[in-house]
C-alpha positions as CSV (number, residue, x, y, z in Angstrom):
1,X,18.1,-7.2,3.0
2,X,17.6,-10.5,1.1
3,X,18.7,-11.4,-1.8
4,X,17.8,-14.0,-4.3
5,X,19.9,-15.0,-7.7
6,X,21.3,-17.9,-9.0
7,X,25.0,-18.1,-10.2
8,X,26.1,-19.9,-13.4
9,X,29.5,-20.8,-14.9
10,X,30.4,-17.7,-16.1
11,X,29.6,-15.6,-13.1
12,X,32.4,-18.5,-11.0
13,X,35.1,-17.9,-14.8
14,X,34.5,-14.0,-13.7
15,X,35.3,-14.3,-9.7
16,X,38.2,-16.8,-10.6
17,X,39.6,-14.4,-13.4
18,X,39.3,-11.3,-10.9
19,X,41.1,-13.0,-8.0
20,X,44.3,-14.4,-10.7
21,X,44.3,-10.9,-11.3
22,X,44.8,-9.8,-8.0
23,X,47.1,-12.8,-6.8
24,X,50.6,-11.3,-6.5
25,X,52.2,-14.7,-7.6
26,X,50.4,-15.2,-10.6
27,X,51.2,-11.4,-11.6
28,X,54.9,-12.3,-10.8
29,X,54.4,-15.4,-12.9
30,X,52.4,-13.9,-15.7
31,X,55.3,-11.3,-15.8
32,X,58.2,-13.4,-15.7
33,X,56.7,-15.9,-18.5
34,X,56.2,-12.4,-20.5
35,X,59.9,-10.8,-20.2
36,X,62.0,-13.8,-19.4
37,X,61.6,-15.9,-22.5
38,X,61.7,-13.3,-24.9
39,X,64.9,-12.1,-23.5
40,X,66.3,-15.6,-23.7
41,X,65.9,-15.3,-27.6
42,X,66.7,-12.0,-27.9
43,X,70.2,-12.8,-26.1
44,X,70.5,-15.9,-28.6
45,X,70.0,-13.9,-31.6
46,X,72.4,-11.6,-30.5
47,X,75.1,-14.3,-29.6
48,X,74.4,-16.0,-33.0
49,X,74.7,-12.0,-34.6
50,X,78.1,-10.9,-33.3
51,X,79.7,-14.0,-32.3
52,X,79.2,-16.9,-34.4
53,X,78.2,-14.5,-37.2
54,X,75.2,-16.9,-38.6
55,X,72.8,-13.6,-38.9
56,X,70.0,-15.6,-40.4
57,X,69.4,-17.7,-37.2
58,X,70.2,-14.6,-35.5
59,X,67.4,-12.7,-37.0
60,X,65.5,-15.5,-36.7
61,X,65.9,-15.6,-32.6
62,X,65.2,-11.5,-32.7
63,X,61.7,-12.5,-34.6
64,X,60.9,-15.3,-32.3
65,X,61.3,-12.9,-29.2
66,X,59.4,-10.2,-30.6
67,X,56.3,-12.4,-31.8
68,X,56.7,-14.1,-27.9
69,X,56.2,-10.9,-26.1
70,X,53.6,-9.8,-28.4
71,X,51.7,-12.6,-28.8
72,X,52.0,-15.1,-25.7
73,X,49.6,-12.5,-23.9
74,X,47.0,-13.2,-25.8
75,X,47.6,-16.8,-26.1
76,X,48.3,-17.1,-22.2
77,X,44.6,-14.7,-21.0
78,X,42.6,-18.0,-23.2
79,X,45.1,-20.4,-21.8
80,X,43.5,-19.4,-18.1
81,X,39.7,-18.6,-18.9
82,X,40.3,-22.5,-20.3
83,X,42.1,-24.0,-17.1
84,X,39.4,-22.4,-15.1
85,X,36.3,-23.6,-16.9
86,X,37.6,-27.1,-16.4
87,X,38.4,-26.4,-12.8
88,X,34.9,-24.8,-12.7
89,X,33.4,-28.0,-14.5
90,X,34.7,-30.0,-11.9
91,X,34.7,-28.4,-8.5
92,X,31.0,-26.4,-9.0
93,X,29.0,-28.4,-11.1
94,X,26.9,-29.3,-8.6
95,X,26.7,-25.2,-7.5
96,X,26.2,-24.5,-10.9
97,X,22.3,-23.2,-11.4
98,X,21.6,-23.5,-8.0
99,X,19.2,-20.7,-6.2
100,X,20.5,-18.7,-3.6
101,X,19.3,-17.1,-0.9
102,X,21.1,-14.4,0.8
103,X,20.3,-12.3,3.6
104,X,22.8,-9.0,4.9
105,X,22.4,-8.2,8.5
106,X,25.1,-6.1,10.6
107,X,25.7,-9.1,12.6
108,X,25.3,-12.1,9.8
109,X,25.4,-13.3,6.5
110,X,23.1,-16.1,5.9
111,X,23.3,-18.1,2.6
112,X,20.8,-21.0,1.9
113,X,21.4,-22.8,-1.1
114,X,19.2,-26.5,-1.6
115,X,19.0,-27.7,1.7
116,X,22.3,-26.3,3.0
117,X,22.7,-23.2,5.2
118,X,25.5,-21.0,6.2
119,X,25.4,-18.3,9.0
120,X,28.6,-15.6,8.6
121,X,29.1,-13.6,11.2
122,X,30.1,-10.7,10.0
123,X,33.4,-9.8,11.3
124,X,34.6,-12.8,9.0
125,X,34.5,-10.6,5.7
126,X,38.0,-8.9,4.7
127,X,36.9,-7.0,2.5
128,X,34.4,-6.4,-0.5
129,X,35.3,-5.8,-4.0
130,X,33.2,-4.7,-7.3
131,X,33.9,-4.7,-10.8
132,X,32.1,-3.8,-13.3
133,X,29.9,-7.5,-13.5
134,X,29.8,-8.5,-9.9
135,X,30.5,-7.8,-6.3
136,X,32.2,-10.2,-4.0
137,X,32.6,-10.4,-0.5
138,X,36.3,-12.0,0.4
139,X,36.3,-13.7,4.0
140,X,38.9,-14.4,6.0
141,X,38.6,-18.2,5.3
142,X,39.6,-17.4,1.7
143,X,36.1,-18.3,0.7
144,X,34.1,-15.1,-1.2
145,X,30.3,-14.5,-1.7
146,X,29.4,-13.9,-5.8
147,X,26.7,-11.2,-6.3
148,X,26.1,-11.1,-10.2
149,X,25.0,-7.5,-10.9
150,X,22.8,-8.8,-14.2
151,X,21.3,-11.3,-11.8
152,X,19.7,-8.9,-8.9
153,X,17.1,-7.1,-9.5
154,X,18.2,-4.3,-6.7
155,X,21.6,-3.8,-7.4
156,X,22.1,-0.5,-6.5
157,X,20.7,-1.1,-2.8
158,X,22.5,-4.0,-2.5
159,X,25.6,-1.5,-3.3
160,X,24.1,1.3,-0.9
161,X,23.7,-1.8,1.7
162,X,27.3,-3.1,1.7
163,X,29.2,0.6,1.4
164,X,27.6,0.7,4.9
165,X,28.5,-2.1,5.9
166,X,31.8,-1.9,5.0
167,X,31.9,1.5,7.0
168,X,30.4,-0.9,10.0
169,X,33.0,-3.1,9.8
170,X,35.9,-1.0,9.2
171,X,36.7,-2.8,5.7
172,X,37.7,-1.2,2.4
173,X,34.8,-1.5,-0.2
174,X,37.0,-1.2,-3.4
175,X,35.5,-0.4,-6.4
176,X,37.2,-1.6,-9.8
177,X,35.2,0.0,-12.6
178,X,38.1,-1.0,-15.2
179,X,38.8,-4.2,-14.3
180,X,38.7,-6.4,-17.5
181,X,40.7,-9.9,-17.5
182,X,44.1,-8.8,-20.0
């Protein structure tokens, strides 16, 4: 099967976004700056309630932790779609726009891309994972293939093509019809 597409910059935001969402240390992180910091104020506010008895900076320390863990979620989901276009500016603007052409075989995965050429075999892939935008193939090397679903004309054999070959290969083909960056 051969495939041919082009990626832009929102297709690499996409693939970037999905796997912070699936790294367990940025969860931990993303957590941690969530709970952590409101607790801090909440603990102030309750130190400058009952203890030094200044309730207006103590009330001021509860409001400061509630608008934190209500609002830094929202502030912190643009803070990475903006840390990753720059990355993205700067490590794929040369990727950016570029036809691709991609072949699946049982035994290969060739990619050819302006005058470069990569032959897979396919025992490197770890495993393949589709949301509701893309599909991308994760290799061992950390590396992924980026299969825009707007952007092939076939999707849903490309789909049919790498269930089976994820039953080939042994690998989970996960499907993530929910998946939205939060």
């Amino acid at each position: 099967m051969t495939l041919i597409y082009k990626i832009d910059e929102k297709d690499y935001l996409i693939y970037q976004l999905f796997t912070a969402s699936k790294s367990d240390n940025i969860k931990k992180k993303r957590q941690k700056s969530k709970i952590m910091i409101p607790l801090i104020y909440f603990t102030f506010g309750l130190f400058y309630s009952f203890y030094n008895t200044n309730y207006a900076l103590g009330v001021i320390f509860f409001i400061i932790s509630c608008l934190w863990y209500f609002l830094y979620p929202i502030w912190e989901k643009r803070h990475y779609i903006k840390h990753y276009k720059k990355f993205i500016a700067e490590n794929y603007k040369d990727s950016i726009g570029r036809e691709i052409n991609f072949e699946i075989d049982n035994e290969f995965l060739f990619a050819s891309s302006n005058g470069s050429e990569s032959k897979i075999i396919t025992t490197e892939i770890v495993e393949i994972n589709e949301i509701p935008s893309s599909i991308f193939i994760k290799l061992k090397s950390g590396q992924s293939f980026i299969f825009p679903k707007s952007k092939i004309a076939n999707i849903n054999q490309v789909k049919t093509r790498l269930t089976t070959l994820a039953a080939h290969l042994n690998i989970n083909y996960k499907d993530d019809p929910q998946w939205e960056w939060k």
